[in-house]
N, C-alpha and C positions, 0 to 999 in steps of 0.2 A: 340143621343149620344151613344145608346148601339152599334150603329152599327161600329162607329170610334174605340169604344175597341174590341171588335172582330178583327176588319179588324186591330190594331197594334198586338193582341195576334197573328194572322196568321200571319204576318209580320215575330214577334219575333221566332214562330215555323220555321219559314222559314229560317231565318235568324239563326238561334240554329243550324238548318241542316245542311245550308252553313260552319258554322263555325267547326263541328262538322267533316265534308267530308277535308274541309281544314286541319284540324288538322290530318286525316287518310292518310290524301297524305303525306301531311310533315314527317310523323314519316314512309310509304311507302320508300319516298325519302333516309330519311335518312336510315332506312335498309339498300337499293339494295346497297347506297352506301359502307356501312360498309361491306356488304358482298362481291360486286366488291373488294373494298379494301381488303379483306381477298384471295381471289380470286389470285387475281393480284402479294400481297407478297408469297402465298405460290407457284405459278406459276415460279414468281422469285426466287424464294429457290428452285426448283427441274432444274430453269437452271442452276441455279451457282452450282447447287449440280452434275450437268452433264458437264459441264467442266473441262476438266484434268489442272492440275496443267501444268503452263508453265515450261519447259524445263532451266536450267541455262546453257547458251553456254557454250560449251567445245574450247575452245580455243589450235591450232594447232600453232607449227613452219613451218616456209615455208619448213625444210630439211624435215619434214615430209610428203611431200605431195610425189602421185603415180600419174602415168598415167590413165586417164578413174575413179577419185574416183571425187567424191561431197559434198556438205553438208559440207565444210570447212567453218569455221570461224577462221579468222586472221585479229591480227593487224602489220598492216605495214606503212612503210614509205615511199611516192614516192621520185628516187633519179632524175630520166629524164623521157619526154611525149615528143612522138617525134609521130608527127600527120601523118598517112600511108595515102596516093590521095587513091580517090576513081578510077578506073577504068572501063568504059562503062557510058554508057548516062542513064540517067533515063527516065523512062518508060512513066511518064505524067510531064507533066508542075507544076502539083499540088500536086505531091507527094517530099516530100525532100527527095536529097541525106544522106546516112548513115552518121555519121563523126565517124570514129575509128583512137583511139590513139594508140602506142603501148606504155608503160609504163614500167621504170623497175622500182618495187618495191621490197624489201627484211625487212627482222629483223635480229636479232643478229645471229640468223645458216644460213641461204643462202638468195639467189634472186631470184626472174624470173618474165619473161616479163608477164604484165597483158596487157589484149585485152580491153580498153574502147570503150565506145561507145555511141553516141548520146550526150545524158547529164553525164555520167560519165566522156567526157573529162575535161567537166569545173572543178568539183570536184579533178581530177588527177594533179595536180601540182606541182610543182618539189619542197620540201622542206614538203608538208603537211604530217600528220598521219592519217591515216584510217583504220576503221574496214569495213572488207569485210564480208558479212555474209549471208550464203548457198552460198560459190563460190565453184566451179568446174574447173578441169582439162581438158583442150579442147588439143586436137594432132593437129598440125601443123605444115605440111614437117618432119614428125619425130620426134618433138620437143614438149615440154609442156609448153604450154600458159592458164596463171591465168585469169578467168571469170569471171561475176558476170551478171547472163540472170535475167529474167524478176520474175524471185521469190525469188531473193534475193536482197540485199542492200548494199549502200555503206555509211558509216556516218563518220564525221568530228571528230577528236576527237583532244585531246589535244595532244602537242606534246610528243614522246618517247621519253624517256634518252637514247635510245640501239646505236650504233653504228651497219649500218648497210655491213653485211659481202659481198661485190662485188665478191671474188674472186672465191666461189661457186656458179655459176650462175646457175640454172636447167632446162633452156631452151638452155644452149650448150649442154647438153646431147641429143645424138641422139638415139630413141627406134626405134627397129624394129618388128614388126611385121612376128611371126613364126610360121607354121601350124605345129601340131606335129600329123604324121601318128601314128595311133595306130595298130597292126600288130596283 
């Protein structure tokens, strides 16, 4: 018999250890995690603490805009999309042709033609309101056509109340380009 209590006393020693090493893991685990987790928020507070505050758009009229300037944001109204043919073939079978619209859009001080393109035709239709946002001035034959390339956006919005001014169009002005000799 002495030898069955022994062999349960070693057992129970054995099994004290086990319980003993389980219990150093568990409260192990639980640490690393509390400290990950400490880790992790103070990681995220020195990103968010490193992000500049977003910018509140500054919103332009169309009579404001220049030749060669960017970084426009305006809301406008399309009044016509009048879809330009692509001219020349395309290069492979598997590349699509461009589609570009010309668009007149305007607000209550002027108008002038915007250049869609690809999926901004669908967006451009005759009667909607949109915010153009980072567009640019592109020259064309002289003339100033409203953009919107591959860094900025075009989104739907509700419609204007403005009544929009046709008879200030800013793509009949023609620029010319002049070297000035300095002597």
């Amino acid at each position: 018999m002495k030898k069955s209590k022994s062999l349960t006393s070693c057992q129970d020693r054995e099994g004290s250890k086990l319980k003993k090493r389980e219990k150093q893991s568990i409260i192990a685990l639980s640490l690393l995690r509390l400290g990950l987790g400490f880790l992790m928020a103070s990681s995220n507070a020195q990103q968010n603490a490193a992000k500049p505050a977003l910018r509140k758009p500054v919103f332009v009229k169309v009579d404001q805009l220049k030749p060669g300037t960017n970084g426009h944001t305006l809301i406008v109204k399309v009044l016509n999309a009048n879809a330009v043919l692509q001219k020349g073939k395309s290069v492979s079978q598997h590349l699509r042709q461009t589609r570009i619209s010309e668009c007149l859009v305007g607000d209550e001080t002027a108008s002038i033609l915007f250049a869609a393109r690809n999926d901004q035709v669908d967006l451009m239709e005759p009667g909607a309101t949109v915010i153009l946002r980072n567009a640019k001035i592109d020259m064309f034959k002289g003339s100033m056509r409203l953009a919107v390339d591959k860094w900025g956006r075009i989104e739907l919005t509700e419609p204007a109340s403005f009544v929009v001014k046709e008879d200030n169009n800013l793509s009949l002005i023609e620029y010319e380009l002049v070297n000035v000799a300095e002597d």
